[in-house]
N, C-alpha and C positions, 0 to 999 in steps of 0.2 A: 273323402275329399280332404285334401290337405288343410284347405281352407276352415274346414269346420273340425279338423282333428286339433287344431292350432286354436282353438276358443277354449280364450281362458281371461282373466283379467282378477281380479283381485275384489274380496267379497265386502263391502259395507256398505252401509245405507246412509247418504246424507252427510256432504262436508258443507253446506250450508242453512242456516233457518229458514222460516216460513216469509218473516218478515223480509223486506228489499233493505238494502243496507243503505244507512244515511250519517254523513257526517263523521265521527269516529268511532260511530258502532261499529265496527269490522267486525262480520263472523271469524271463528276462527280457519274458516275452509280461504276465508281471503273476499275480495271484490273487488275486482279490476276493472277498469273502462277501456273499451276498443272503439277506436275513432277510422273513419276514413270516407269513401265514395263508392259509389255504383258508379262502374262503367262497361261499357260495351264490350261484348266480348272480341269481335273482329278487330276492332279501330285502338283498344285499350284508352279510349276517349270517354271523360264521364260523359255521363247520358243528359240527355236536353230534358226529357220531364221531372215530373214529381217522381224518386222511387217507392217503393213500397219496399221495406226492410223488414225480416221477424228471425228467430232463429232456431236453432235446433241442435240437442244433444246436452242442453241445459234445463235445469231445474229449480226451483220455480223461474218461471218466463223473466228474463232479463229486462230493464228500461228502454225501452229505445227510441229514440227521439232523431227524426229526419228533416234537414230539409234540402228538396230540390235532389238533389244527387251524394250529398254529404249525409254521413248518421253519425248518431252514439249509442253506444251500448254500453250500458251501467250496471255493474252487480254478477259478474261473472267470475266464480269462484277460481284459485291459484289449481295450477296442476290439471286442465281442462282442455278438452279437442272439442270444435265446435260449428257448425257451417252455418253459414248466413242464407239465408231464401230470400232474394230479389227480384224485380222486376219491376216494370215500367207498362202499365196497362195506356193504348193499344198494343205496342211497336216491340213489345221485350217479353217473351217467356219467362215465367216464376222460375227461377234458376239458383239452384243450392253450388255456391262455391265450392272451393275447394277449402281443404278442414283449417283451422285459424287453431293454434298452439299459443294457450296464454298460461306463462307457469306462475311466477311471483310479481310480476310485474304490467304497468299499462302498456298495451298495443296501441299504435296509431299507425295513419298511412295504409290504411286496410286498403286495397283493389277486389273489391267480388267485383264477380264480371255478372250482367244479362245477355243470354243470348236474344239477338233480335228474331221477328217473325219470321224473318224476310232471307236472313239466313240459313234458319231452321226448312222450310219449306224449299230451299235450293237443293241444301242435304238430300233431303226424302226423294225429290226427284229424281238428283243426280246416282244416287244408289236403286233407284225402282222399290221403293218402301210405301208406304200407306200407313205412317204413325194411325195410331187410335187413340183414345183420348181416356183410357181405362189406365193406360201402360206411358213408363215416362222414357226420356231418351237418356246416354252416358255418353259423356264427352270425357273420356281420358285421355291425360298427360303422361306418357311413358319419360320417366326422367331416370337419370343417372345416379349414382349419391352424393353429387355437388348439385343436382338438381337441374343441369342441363339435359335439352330432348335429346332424347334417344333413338338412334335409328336402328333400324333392322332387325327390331323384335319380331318374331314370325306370329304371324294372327293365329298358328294351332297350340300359341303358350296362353292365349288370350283365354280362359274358361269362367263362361256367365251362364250361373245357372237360371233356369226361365221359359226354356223356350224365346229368344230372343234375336232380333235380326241383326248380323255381324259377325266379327269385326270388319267396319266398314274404314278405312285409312282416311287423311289426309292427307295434303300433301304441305311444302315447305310453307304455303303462303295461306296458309287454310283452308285451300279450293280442295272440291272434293276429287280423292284419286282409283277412280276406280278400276278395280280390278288387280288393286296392287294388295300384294300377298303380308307385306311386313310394314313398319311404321315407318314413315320418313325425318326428314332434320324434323320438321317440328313438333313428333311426337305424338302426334293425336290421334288417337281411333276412339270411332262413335259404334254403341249399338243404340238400336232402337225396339221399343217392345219391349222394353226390361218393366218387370213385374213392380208394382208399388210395395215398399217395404225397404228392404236394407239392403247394398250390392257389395259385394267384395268376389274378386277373383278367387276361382279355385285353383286347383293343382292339374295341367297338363296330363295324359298319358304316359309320356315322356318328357318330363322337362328338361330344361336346358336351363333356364335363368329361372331366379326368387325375384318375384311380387311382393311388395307390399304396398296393401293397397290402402287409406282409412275406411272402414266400414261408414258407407255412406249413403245417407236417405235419399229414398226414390219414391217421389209424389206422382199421381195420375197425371197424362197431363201436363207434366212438369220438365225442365232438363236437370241434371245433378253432371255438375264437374269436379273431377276428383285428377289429383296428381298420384301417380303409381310410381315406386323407384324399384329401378330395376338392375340386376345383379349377376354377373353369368354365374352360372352353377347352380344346380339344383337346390333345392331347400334342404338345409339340414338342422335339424332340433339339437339343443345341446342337452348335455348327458352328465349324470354323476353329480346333483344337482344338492347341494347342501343347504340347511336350512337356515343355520347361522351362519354362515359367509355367502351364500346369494338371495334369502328368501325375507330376512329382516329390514336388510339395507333399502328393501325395495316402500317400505313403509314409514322411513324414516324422513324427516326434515332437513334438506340440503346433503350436498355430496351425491349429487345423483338421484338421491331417492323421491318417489312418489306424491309426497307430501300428504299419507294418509292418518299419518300421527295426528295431525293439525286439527283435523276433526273427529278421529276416534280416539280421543283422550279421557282421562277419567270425566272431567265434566265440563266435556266437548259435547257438540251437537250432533255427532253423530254417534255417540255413547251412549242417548237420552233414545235414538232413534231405532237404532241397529243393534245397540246392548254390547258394542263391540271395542277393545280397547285394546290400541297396539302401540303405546308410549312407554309402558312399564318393559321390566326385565324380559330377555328374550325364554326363560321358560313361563313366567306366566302371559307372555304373547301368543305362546304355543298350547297352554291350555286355555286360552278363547278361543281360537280356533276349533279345539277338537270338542268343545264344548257345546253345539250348536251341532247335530248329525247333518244339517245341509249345508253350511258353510264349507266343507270337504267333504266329499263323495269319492271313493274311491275307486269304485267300480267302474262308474262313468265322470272321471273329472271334471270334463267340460261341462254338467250341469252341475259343479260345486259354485255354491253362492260368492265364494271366493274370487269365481272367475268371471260370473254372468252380472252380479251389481252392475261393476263400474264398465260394461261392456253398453255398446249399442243394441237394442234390440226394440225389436217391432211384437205388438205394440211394447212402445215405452216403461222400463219397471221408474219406481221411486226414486232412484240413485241422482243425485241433484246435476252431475258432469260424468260426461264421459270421461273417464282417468289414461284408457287406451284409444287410441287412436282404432288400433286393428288387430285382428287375431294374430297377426305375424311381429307383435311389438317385442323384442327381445323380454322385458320383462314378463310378459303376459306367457310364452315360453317355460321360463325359468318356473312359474308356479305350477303351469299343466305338466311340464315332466318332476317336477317337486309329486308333485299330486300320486301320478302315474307310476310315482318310484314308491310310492309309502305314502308316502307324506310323514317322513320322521323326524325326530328331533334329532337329528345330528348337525 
């Protein structure tokens, strides 16, 4: 499956400490604050109760402090993908947004949405389902790469694996469209019955258009919304892949890069955690790497530490942020066919 041939992400342990950062201690992985509101998924109106805010895909557990429909989020390291779990106990299902990108700087004016009860229950009817309370539901946004929805994705490019019911469309206004084969203006297909763990689209039989999707957490019980951007033409990996001009840059601090220098530096926090240092000259970067037999794996890339750290994965490793969003991250790429080519120093 494409999807899981495409896992890869880049191997260290820990761009932040144990401690929450305060004042101008700044780790060197960074700490940022995300500000904003819970609101409703339908109305895009904050919500009238108290929310309930926690989040996920970070390490150790962020600050967070709410009231009413507003929160903060303190302590969330530079170069991180991350989704918020919300809700509003009666009226709002525990609902994982869509993924928040914080690179060096604060976020504010967050929107997560909750989906209500009331809506969630019209879904299920309106499709003939019997959600179960083991298995959570996905509300995807099929967007464009300006990020507008997209119409007329056909529901047989849609691939979840699970055993899962779907893909079920909506339509322009959110109401449910049943029986309709492809996405409408506003983008959206639900399944339900997706397994608790991690979701990301696989690869068609035949595709037509590239997914990408962020690999995103699915609670019993719960909704997970995730934005998909979608691309005509098939998925194609790049090739011929160099070590010093595409595999460095990706490590480095500003100009594009990752920012995993920042904390695997000589006596950075993730040097002390992971033994790993990628600030020095580009051949002795290349012998930490090969230094470690499971940091690159040759045989089977995808389980080189290199790729699987900073990746998402259930249960959760050490890695304090998700560095990739999703197996389809052009970087994340660049290191699985590095990998798959040799893994040389050229």
């Amino acid at each position: 499956m494409f999807a899981r041939w495409l896992v890869l992400l880049f191997a260290l342990v820990g761009c932040v400490g144990d401690d929450a950062p305060s004042g101008d201690d700044e780790p060197l992985g960074g700490s940022r604050t995300v500000t904003g509101e819970v609101v409703d998924f339908e109305t895009n109106a904050a919500v009238g109760g108290a929310a309930s805010v926690s989040t996920s895909g970070v390490l150790p557990a962020p600050r967070v402090t709410s009231q009413g429909a507003s929160f903060t989020i303190e302590g969330i390291p530079d170069n991180s993908t991350f989704q918020i779990l919300a809700s509003v106990t009666p009226t709002h299902r525990p609902t994982f947004g869509p993924s928040i990108d914080v690179l060096v700087e604060n976020v504010s004016g967050v929107a997560t949405p909750a989906v209500s009860e009331t809506f969630l229950a019209g879904l299920a009817t309106a499709f003939g389902v019997s959600p179960t309370a083991a298995r959570g539901v996905l509300l995807a946004q099929l967007v464009d790469d300006g990020g507008a929805p997209k119409a007329g994705v056909a529901g047989n490019q849609l691939v979840l694996a699970g055993g899962v019911d779907g893909p079920f469309f909506l339509d322009a206004n959110l109401a449910p469209d049943d029986g309709a084969t492809s996405s409408s203006a506003s983008g959206y297909v639900v399944f339900f019955e997706v397994p608790a763990g991690v979701a990301e689209f696989g690869q068609a039989a035949a595709p037509t258009v590239t997914l990408v999707m962020p690999s995103s957490p699915v609670n019993a019980g719960a909704v997970t919304i995730a934005r998909v951007v979608v691309t005509d033409g098939a998925p194609e990996l790049p090739q011929n892949v160099q070590f010093v001009r595409d595999i460095i840059p990706i490590f480095q601090l500003g100009g594009g890069g990752r920012g995993c220098a920042a904390c695997h530096s000589g006596g950075g926090i993730g040097k002390d955690l992971g033994g790993l240092k990628l600030d020095g000259p580009t051949q002795q970067v290349y012998a930490e790497l090969k230094e470690d037999p499971t940091r690159i794996v040759l045989a089977t890339p995808e389980t080189s530490l290199l790729l699987r750290m900073p990746s998402r994965e259930d249960p959760a490793d050490t890695h304090p942020n998700v560095t990739f969003a999703s197996e389809a991250d052009p970087d994340y790429l660049k290191i699985l066919v590095w990998i798959s080519e040799g893994a040389l120093q050229n």
